[in-house]
C-alpha positions as CSV (number, residue, x, y, z in Angstrom):
1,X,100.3,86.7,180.7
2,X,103.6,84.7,181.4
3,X,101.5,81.6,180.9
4,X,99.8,82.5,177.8
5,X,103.1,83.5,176.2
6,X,104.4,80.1,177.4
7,X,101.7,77.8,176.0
8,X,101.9,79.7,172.4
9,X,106.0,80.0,172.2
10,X,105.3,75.4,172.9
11,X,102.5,75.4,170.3
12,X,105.0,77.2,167.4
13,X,107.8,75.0,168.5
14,X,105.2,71.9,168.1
15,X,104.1,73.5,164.4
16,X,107.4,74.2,163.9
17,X,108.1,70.7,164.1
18,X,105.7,69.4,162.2
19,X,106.0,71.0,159.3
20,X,110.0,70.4,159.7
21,X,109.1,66.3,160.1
22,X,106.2,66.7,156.9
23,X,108.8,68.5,154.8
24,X,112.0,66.0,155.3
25,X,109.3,63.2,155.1
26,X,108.5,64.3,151.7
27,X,111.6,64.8,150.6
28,X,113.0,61.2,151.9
29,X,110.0,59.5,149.8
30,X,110.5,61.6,146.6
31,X,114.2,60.6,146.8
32,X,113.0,56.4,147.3
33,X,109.9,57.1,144.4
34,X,111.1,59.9,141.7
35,X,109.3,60.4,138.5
36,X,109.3,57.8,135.9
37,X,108.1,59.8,132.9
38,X,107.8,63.1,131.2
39,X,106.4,66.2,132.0
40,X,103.9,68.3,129.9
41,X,103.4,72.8,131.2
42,X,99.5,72.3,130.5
43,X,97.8,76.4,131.7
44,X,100.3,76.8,135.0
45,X,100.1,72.2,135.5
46,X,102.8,70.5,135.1
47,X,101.7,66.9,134.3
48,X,103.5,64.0,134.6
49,X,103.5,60.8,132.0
50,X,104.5,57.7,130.6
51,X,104.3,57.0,127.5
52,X,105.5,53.7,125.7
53,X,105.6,55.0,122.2
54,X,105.3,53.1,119.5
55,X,102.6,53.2,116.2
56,X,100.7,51.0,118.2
57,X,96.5,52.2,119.4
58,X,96.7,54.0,122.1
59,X,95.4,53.7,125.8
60,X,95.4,56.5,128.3
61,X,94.9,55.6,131.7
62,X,94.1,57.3,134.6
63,X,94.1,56.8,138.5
64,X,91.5,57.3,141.2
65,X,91.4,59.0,144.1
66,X,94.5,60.0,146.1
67,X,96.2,57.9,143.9
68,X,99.3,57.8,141.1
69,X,100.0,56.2,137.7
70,X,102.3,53.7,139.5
71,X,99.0,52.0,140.0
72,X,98.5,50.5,136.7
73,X,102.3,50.5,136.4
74,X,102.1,47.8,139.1
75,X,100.4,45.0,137.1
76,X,98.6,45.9,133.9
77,X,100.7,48.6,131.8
78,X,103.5,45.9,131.3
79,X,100.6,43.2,130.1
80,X,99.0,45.6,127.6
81,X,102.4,47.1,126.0
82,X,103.1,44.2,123.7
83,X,100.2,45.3,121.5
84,X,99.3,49.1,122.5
85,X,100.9,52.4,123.4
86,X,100.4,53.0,126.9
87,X,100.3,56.1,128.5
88,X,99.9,56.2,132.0
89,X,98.8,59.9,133.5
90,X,98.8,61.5,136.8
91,X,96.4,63.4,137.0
92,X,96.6,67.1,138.2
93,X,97.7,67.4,141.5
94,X,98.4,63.7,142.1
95,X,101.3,62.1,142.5
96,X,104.1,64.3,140.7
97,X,101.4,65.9,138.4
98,X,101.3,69.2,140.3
99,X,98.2,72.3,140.3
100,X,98.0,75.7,141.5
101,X,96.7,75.7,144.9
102,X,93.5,78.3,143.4
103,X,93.4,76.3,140.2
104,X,90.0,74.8,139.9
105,X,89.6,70.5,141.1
106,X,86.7,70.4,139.2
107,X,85.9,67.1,136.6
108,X,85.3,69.5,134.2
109,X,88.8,71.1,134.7
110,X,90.6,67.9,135.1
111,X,89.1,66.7,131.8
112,X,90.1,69.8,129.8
113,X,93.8,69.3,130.8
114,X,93.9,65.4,130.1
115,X,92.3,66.1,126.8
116,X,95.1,68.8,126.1
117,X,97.5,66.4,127.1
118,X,96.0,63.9,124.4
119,X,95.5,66.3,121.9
120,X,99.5,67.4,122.3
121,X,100.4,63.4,121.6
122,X,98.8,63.3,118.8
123,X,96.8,60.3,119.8
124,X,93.5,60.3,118.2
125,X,90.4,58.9,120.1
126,X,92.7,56.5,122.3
127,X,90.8,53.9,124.6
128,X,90.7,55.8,127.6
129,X,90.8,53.6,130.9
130,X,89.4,55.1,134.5
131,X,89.8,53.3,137.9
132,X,87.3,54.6,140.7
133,X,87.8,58.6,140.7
134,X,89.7,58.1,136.9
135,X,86.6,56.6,136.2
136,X,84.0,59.8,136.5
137,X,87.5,61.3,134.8
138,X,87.0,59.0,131.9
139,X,83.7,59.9,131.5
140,X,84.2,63.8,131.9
141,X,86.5,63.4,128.9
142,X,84.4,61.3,126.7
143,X,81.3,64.0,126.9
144,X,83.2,66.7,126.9
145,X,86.0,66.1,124.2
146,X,84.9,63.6,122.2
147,X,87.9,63.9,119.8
148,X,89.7,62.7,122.5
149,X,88.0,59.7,124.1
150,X,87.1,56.4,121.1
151,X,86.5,53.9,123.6
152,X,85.8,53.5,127.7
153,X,87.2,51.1,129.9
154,X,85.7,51.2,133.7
155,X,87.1,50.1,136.6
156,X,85.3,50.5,139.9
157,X,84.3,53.3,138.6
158,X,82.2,56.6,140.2
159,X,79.6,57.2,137.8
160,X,77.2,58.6,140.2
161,X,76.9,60.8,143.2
162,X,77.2,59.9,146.3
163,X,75.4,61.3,149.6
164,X,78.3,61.1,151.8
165,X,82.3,59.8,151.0
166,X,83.3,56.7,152.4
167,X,84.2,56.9,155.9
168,X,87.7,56.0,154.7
169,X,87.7,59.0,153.1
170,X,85.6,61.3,155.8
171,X,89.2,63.2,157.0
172,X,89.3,64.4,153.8
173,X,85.8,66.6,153.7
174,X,87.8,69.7,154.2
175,X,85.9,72.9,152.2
176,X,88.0,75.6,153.5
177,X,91.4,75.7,151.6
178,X,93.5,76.9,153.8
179,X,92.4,74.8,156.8
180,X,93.6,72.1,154.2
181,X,96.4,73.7,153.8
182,X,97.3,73.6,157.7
183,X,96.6,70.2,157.8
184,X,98.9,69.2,155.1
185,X,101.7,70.8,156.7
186,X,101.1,69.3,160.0
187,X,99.5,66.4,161.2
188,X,98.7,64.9,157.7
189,X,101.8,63.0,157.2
190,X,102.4,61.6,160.9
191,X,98.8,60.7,161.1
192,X,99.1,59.3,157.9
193,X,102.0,56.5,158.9
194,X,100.2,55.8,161.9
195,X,96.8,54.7,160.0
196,X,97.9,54.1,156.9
197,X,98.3,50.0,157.6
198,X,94.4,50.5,158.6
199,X,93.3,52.5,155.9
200,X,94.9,50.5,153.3
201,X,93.0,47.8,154.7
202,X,89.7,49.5,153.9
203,X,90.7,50.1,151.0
204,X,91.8,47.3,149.3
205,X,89.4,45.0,151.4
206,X,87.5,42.5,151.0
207,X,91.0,41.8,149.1
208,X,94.5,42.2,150.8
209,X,96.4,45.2,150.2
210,X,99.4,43.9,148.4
211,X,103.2,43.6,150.8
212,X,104.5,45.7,148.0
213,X,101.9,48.5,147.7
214,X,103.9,51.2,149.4
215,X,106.2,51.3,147.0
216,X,106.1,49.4,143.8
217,X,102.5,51.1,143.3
218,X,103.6,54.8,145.1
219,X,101.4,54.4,148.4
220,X,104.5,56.2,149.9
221,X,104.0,59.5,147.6
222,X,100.5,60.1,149.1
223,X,102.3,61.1,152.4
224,X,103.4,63.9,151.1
225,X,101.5,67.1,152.0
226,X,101.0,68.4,148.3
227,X,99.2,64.8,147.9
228,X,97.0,65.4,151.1
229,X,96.1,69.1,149.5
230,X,95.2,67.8,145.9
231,X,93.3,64.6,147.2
232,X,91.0,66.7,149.9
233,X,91.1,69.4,147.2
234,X,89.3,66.5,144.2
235,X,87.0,65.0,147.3
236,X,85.6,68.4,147.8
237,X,85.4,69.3,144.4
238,X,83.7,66.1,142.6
239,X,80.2,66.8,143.4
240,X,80.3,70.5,141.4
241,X,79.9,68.6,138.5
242,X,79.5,65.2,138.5
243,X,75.0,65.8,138.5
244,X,76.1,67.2,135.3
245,X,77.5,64.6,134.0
246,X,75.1,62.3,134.6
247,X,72.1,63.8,133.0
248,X,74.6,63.5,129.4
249,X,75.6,59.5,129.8
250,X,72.8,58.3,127.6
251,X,74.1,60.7,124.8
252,X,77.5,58.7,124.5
253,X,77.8,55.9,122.2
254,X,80.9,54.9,122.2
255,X,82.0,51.4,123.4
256,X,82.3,50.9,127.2
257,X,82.8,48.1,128.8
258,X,82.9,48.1,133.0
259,X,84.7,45.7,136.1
260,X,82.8,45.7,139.2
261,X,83.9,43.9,142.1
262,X,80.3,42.8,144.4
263,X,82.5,43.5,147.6
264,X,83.7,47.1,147.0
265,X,84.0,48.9,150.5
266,X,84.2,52.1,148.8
267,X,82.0,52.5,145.6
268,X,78.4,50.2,145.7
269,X,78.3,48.2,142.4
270,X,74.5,48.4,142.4
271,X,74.8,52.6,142.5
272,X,77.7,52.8,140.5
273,X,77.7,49.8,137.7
274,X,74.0,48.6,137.7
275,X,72.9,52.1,137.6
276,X,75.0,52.6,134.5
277,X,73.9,49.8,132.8
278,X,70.6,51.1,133.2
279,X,71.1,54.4,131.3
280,X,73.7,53.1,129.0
281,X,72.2,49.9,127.9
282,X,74.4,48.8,125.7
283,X,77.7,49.1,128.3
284,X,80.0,46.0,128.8
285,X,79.1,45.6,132.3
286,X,81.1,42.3,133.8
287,X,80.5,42.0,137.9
288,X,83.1,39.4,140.1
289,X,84.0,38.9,143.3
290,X,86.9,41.6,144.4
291,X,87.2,45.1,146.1
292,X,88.4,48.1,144.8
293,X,91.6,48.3,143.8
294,X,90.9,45.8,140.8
295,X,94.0,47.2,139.1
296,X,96.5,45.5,141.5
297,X,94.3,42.9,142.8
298,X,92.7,41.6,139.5
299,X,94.7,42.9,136.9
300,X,94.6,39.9,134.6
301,X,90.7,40.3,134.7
302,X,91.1,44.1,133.7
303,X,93.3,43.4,131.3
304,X,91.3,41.3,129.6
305,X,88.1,43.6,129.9
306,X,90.5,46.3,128.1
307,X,91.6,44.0,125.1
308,X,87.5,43.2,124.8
309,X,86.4,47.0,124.6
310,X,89.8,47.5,122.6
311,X,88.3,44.9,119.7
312,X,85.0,46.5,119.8
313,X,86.8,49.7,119.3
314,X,89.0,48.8,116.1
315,X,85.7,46.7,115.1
316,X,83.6,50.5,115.1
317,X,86.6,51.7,113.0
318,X,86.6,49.4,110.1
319,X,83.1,49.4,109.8
């Protein structure tokens, strides 16, 4: 009995310390990376934005998976804001976006807020843009609230589903909420600095993750645990009703134009882009060579595909 009370009196005093290390970590990189925008109440969210203003068209852009608006903030936002008002989003539950631990991860939920968001800025039928996860986002919004989606711009998109996540991803298959939880709180974060050179590696690669990643584009705020929780929480939640989805693309006849880089670790052009082209024929879709993360690593390319789908756009209008 001695021995028994021993070994669980050492495993608090480890918990204990683990969450003490998760919590000071979180608070050291929120005081390196605070919020750069504004912050909308959207039903019990609280989402964070930037928005450059101006009478200018509008683009809303939105992040993938496990990341943070910082990641268009890191190359294109600044190239587009001569001739467009930008708003960059977090989306709920990533990076200082936040969302009720029983609030619903869903697309369809996720899309509803954005739209609400868009509504609330007045902005009508911006050019949405969607990198990987923002992507199926994107898409979610155009089908759902048309009113709030004119045009589509696709980056590495997730159109389709997927039998199994990327192994990159395969520590965040976590269906039970409050195992996530426990996780977050524990060995999230110190696991996370000890692979996150690796993973960043994956994910970036065939490309190289840029030196500055960690902070100019926010990598640091996905060690927090509320970032572990919300990404796991997305992951688990995509494929409730992304099927869905994907029996409505050929109703939507908007423009879209697509990137696709041929050496994408993480999403398959050919079952993501090609497959898309197939039941939206009339999609902009432009393959290259390139991973992922075209945003950072090929911004002047997606750049370049915005402006394109943004003429076609203001073409539609004054016909």
């Amino acid at each position: 009995m001695t021995i028994l009370l021993g070994l669980i009196l050492l495993l608090a005093i480890i918990v204990a310390g683990l969450v003490w290390f998760t919590s000071n970590m979180a608070k050291r990189v929120e005081a390196l990376l605070p919020p750069r925008g504004q912050f909308m109440d959207i039903d019990g969210q609280r989402i964070h934005y930037v928005d450059t203003g101006g009478n200018k068209p509008p683009i809303v852009m939105i992040h993938g998976l496990g990341g943070n608006l910082l990641h268009f903030g890191y190359a294109m936002a600044d190239k587009l804001a001569a001739d467009f008002r930008v708003i960059l989003v977090d989306r709920p539950g990533a990076g200082y976006s936040t969302r009720p631990d029983d609030a619903p991860a869903t697309l369809t939920a996720q899309a509803k807020t954005v739209a609400t968001l868009i509504r609330r800025l007045g902005l009508k039928r911006p050019l949405v843009v969607g990198h990987s996860l923002g992507g199926a986002l994107s898409l979610a919004i155009a089908l759902d609230h048309p009113d709030c989606a004119g045009a589509l711009a696709l980056l590495a998109p997730l159109t389709h589903a997927v039998e199994s996540a990327p192994e990159v991803f395969k520590s965040l298959e976590i269906p039970s909420p409050l195992m996530r939880k426990a996780i977050a709180w524990t060995v999230a974060t110190p696991l996370g600095i000890r692979r996150g050179p690796a993973l960043l590696k994956q994910v970036f690669a065939p490309e190289a993750a840029p030196a500055d990643f960690p902070m100019r584009a926010g990598g640091l705020l996905g060690l927090r645990p509320s970032a572990f929780y919300a990404t796991s929480s997305d992951l688990m939640a995509v494929s409730e009703t992304l099927p869905g989805y994907m029996a409505r693309y050929k109703s939507l006849d908007i423009p879209m134009a697509m990137l696709f880089g041929r050496g994408d670790r993480l999403l398959d052009y050919r079952g993501q882009g090609e497959a898309m082209k197939i039941v939206c024929p009339a999609l902009d879709l432009e393959l290259m060579e390139g991973g992922h993360m075209l945003p950072m690593t090929q911004a002047d390319r997606c750049v370049a595909l915005v402006r394109r789908v943004a003429e076609r756009q203001q073409a539609a209008r004054a016909a």
